[in-house]
C-alpha positions as CSV (number, residue, x, y, z in Angstrom):
1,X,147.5,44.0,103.5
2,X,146.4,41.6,100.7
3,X,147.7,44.5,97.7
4,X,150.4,46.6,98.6
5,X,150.7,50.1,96.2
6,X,153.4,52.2,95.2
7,X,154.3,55.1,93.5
8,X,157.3,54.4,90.7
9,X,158.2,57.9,89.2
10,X,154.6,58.7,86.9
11,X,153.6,54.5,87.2
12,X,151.6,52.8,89.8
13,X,152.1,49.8,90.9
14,X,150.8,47.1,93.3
15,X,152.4,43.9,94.6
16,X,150.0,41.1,95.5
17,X,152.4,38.3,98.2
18,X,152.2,35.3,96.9
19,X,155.0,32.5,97.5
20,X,156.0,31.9,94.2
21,X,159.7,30.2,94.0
22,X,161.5,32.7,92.1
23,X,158.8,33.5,89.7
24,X,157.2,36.8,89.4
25,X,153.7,37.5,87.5
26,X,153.5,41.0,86.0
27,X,150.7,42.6,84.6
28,X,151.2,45.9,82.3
29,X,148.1,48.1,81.9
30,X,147.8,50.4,79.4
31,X,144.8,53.0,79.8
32,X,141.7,53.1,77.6
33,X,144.4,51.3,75.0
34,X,141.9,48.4,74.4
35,X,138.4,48.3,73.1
36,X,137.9,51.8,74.1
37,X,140.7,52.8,71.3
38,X,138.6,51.1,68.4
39,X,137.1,53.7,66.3
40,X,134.9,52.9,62.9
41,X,137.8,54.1,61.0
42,X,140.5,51.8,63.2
43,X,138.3,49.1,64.4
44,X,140.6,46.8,65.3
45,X,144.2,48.6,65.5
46,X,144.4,47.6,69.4
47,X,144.6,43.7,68.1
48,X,147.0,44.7,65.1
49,X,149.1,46.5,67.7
50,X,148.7,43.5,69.9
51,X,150.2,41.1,67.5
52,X,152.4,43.6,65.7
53,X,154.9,44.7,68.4
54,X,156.5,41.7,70.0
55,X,156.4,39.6,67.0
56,X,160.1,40.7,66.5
57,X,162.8,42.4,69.0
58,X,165.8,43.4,69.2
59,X,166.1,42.9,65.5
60,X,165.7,39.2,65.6
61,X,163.7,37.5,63.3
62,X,160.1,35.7,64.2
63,X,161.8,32.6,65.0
64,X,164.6,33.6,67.0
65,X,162.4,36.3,68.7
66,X,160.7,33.3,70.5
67,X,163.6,31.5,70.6
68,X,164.7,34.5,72.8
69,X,161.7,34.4,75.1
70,X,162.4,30.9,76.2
71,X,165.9,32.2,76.7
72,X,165.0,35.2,79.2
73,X,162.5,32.7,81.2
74,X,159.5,34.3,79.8
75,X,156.4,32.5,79.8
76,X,152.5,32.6,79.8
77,X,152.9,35.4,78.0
78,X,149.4,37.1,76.7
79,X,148.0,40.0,75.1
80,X,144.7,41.5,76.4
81,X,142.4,43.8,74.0
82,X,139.4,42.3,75.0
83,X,138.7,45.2,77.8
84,X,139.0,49.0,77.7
85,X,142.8,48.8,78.7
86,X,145.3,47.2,76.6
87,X,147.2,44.5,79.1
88,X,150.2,42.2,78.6
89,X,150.5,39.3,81.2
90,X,153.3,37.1,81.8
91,X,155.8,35.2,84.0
92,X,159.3,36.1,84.7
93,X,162.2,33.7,86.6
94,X,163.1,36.5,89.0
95,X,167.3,36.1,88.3
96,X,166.5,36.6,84.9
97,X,164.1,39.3,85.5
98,X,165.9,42.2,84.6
99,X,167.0,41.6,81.0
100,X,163.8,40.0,80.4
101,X,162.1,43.2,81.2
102,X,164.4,45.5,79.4
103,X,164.0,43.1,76.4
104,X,160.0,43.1,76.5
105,X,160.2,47.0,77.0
106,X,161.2,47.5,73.2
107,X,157.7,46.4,72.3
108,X,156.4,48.7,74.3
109,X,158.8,51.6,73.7
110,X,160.3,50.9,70.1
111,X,158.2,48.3,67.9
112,X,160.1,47.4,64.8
113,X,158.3,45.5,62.2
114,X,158.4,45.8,58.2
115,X,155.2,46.7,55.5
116,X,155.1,42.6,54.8
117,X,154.8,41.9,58.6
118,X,151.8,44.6,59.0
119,X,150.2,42.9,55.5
120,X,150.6,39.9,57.1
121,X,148.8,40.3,60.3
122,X,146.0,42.2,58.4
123,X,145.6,39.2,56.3
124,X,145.9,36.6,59.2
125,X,143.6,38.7,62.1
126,X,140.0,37.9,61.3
127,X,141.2,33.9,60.0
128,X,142.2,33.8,63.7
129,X,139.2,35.6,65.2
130,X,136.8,33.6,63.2
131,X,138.3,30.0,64.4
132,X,138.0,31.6,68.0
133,X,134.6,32.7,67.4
134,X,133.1,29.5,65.3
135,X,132.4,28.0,68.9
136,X,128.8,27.3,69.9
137,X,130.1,29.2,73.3
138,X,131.7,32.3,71.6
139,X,128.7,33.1,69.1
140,X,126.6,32.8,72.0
141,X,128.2,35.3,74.4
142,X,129.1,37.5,71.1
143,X,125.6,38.2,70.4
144,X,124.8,38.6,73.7
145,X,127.2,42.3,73.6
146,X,125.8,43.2,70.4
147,X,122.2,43.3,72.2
148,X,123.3,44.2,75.5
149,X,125.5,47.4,74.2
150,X,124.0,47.6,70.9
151,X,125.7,51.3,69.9
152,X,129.2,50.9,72.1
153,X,132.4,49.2,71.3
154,X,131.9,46.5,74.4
155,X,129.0,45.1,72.0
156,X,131.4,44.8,69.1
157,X,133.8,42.5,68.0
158,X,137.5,43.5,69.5
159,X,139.8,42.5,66.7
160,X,137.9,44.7,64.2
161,X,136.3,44.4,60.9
162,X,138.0,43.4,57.5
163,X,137.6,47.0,56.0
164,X,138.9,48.4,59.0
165,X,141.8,46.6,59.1
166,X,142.4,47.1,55.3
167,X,143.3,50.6,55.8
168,X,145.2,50.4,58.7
169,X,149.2,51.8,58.2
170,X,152.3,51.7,59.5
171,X,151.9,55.3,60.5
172,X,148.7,54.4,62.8
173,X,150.1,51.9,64.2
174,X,153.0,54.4,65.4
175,X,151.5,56.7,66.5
176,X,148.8,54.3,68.8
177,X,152.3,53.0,70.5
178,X,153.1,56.7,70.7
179,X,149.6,58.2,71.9
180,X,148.9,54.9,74.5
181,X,152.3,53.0,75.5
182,X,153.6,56.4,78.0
183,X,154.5,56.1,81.3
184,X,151.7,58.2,82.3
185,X,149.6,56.2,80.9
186,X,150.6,52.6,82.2
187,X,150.3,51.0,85.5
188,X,151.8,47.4,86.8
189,X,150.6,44.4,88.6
190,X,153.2,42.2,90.4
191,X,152.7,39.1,92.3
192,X,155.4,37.1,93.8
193,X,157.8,37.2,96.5
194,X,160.2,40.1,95.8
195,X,160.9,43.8,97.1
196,X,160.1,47.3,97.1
197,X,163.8,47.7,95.5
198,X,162.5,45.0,93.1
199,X,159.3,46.7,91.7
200,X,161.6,49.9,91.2
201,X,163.8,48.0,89.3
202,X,161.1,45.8,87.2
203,X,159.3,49.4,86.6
204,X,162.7,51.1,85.2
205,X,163.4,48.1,83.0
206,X,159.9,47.8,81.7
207,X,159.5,51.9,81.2
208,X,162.8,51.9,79.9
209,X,162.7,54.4,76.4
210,X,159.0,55.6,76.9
211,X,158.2,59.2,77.1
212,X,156.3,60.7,80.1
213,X,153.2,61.8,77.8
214,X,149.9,62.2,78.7
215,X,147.0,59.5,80.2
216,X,144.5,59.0,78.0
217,X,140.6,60.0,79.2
218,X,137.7,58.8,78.1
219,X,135.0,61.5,78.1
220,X,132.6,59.8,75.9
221,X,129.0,59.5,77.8
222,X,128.5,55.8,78.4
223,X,124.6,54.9,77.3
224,X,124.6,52.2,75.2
225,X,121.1,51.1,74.1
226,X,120.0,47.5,74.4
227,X,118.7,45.9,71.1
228,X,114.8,45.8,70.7
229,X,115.0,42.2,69.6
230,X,114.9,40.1,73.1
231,X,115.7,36.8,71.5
232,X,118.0,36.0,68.8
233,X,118.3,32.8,66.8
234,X,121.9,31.5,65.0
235,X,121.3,28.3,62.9
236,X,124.3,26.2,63.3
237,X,124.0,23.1,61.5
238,X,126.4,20.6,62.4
239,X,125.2,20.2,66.6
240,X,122.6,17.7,65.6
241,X,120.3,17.4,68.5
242,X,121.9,19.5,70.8
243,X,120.9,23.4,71.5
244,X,123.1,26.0,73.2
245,X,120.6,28.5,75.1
246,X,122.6,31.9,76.6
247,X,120.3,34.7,78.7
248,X,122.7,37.7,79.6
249,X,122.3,40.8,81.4
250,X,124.3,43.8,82.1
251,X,125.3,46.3,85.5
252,X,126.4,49.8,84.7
253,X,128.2,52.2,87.2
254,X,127.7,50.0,90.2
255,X,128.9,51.2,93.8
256,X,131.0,49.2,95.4
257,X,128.4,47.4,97.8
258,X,126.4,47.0,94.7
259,X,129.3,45.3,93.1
260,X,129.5,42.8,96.1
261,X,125.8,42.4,96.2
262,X,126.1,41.3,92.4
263,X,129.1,39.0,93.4
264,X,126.9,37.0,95.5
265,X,123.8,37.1,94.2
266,X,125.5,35.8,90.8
267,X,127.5,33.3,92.3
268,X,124.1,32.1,94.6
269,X,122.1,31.7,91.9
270,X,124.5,30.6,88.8
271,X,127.3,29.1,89.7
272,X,126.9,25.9,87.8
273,X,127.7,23.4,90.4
274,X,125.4,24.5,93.6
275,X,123.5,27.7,92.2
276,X,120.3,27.5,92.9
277,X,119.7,28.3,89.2
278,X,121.0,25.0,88.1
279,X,119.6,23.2,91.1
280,X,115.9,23.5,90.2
281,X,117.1,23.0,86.4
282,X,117.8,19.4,88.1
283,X,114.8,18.8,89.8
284,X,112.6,19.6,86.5
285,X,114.8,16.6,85.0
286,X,116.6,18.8,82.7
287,X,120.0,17.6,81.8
288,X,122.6,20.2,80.5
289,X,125.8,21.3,80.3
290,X,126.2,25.3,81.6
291,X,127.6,27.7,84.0
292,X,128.2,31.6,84.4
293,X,130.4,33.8,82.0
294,X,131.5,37.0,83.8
295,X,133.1,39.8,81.7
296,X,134.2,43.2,84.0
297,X,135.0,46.3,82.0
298,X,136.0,49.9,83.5
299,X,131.7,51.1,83.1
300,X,129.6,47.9,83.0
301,X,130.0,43.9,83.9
302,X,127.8,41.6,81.5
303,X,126.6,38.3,83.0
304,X,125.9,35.3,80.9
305,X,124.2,32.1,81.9
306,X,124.6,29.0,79.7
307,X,124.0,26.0,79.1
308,X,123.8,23.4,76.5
309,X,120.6,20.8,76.1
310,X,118.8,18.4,74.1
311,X,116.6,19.8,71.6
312,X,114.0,18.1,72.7
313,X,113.5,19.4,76.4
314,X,114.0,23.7,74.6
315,X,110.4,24.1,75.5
316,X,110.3,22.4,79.0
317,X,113.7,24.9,79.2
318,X,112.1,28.1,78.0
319,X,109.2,27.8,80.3
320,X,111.5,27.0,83.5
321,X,113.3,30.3,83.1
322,X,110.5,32.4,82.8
323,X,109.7,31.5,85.8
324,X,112.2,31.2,87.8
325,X,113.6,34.8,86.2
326,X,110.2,36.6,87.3
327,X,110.6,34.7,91.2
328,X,113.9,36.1,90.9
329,X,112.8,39.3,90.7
330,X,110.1,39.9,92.6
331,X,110.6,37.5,95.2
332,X,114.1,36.4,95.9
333,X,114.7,33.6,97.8
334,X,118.3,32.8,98.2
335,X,118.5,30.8,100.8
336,X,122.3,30.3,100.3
337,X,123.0,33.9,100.2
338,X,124.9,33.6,104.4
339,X,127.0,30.4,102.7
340,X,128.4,32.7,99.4
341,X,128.5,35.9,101.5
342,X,131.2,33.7,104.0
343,X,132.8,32.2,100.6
344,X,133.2,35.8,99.2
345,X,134.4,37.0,102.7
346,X,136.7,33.9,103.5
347,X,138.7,34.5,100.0
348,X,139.3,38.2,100.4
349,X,140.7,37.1,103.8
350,X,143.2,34.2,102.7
351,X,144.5,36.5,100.0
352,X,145.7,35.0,96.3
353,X,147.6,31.4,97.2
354,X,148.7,31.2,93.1
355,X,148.8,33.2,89.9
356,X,145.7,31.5,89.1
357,X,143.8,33.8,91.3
358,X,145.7,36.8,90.5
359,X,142.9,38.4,87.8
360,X,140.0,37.4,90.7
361,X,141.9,39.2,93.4
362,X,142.2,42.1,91.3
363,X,138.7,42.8,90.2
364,X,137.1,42.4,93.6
365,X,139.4,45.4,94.7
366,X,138.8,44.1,98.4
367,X,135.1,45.0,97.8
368,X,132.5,45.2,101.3
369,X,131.2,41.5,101.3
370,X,131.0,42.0,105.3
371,X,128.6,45.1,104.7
372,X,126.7,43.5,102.1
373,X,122.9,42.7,103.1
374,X,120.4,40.5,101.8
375,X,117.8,43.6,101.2
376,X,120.9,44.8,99.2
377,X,121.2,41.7,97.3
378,X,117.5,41.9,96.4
379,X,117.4,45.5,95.2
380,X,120.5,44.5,92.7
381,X,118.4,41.4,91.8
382,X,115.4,43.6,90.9
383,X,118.4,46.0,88.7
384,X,119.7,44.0,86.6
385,X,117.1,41.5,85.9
386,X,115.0,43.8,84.3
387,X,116.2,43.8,81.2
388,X,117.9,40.3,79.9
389,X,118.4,39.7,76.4
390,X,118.4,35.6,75.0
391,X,120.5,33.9,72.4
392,X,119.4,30.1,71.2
393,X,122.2,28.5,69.1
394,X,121.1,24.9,67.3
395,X,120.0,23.6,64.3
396,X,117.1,25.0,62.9
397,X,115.8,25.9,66.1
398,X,112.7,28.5,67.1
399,X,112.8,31.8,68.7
400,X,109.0,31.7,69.2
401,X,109.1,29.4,71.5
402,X,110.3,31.8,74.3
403,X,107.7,34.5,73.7
């Protein structure tokens, strides 16, 4: 099997086989700890917790902490609140696994930090969110979530608003770590060449000082609203001649087939170097820069398709993708749809060869490419194309156009 599970005490885990030379990748998943957690009052205490509780351990200062990270053989280590889970990746030398894990564990179980250090990251957040977010690229697929989930926190901006963060204490922060980081509420991805003994002993270290405590439910009905604005304009002065066009879409509650349908019927149509999509943007003489965005949460997956162009062929743009969008849904024609359905079916088969491939192996959750058919494909087609939503970044550029 491609992902073997097991049961560790209250924590599930999986082991993904991958030859990996002593290393081991772990993933720790933390439920509904992410952008789920986010109210109006805490918007944004998932990203303050984020940077908050490894910033210093085992009473070492900032400095020395990462000093100390490079001494346990810890790497690629990131923090996740993008999603409805709060996840922490990273690599671990597997002879120096053990204290490595036990070390990251007091972030997890025992966060220490001071009033200045919470003032600080308060102060710093949204500087670093809005250097992130000044890209053509981000404000594109940002906007996008704001009109594809116009009243739900996957449409909002994850590290939080400046008011929001103003108010946040040492107290909330607490008692977030206390409510989300349980055992019952935590699961763990390995990947790597180790043992069943191993992943008991990785799961002790890393659990080591949390309580049982409860897992965390969402109950809230999921029905966000899409905006009643189909295209959106951001004036961005400084990209010259150059315009940055994103159309997105979003697929709620899918069933498993429908999810591999949507796999290949995405990757068929807008994968940017042999999508059909961006073939016939090539045959109309269009030359752009683009590709597919896909972002997976626990209730809905949005797609975006991009791509950057002179100003001067927008028009020529805008009335290729009506067209081709309606063909698309009322008459698909993917004529590579046996070729991406054998991709699709070929990877789930060779398993993950690196830790690049971890994430991807994941998601798919060894979804039914072989059952998937094409009259399956083109009922999803019809689903999700009906309602798309269109962002045009560029200097003083028209949203008329498109209408």
């Amino acid at each position: 099997k491609r992902i073997l599970r097991f049961e560790n005490g209250n924590i599930p885990t999986s082991l993904i086989r991958v030859k990996s030379n002593d290393v081991v990748y772990i993933k720790c998943i933390f439920n509904n700890a992410g952008v789920l957690s986010n109210s109006p009052e805490q918007h944004g205490i998932s990203a303050v917790v984020g940077e908050i509780i490894f910033r210093k351990l085992s009473g070492l200062s900032v400095e020395e902490t990462a000093l100390a990270f490079v001494k346990h053989g810890i790497n690629n280590f990131k923090v996740d609140v993008s999603k409805d889970d709060f996840e922490v990746s990273f690599c671990v030398l597997k002879p120096l696994a053990k204290e490595a894990l036990a070390f990251i564990s007091e972030g997890f179980s025992a966060p220490k930090f001071t009033k200045n250090d919470l003032e600080y990251i308060k102060q710093h957040l949204p500087h670093f969110t809005n250097i992130d977010t000044s890209r053509p690229i981000s404000l594109l697929t940002e906007k996008l979530k704001e009109m594809l989930y116009e009243n739900h926190n996957y449409g909002k901006n994850n590290t939080g608003t400046a008011q929001a963060l103003s108010s946040l204490t040492a107290d909330d922060v607490q008692n977030y770590v206390k409510k989300y980081f349980v055992k019952n509420n935590m699961k763990i991805i390995f990947a790597g060449d180790i043992s069943a003994m191993d992943i008991s002993a990785y799961t002790e270290a890393l659990s080591n000082g949390m309580s049982d405590g409860e897992r965390s439910e969402n109950d809230t009905p999921f029905n966000p609203t899409f905006s009643k604005q189909e295209v959106e304009t951001i004036n961005k002065a400084n990209m010259d001649n150059l315009v940055g066009v994103a159309f997105g879409m979003r697929a709620d509650n899918l069933s498993m087939i429908e999810e591999a349908a949507l796999n290949i019927l995405m990757q068929g149509l807008f994968r940017e170097k042999n999508g059909i999509f961006f073939e016939e943007l090539r045959k109309k003489n269009i030359v752009c820069d683009g590709g597919l965005i896909v972002e997976r949460n626990k209730f809905s997956t949005m797609y975006s398709i991009y791509v950057f162009i002179e100003k001067s062929d927008l028009q020529k743009y805008y009335d290729f993708l009506k067209k081709a969008l309606s063909a698309y849904k009322a008459k698909l024609k993917l004529n590579n749809f046996e070729r991406v359905k054998a991709s699709f079916m070929k990877r789930a088969e060779v398993g993950v060869v690196s830790f690049s491939g971890i994430d991807e192996a994941v998601q798919e959750k060894n979804l039914p490419f072989d059952k998937v058919s094409y009259d399956v494909v083109k009922q999803v087609a019809k689903k999700v194309l009906s309602d798309i939503r269109t962002v045009v970044i560029g200097n003083d550029v028209d949203a008329n156009l498109h209408r």
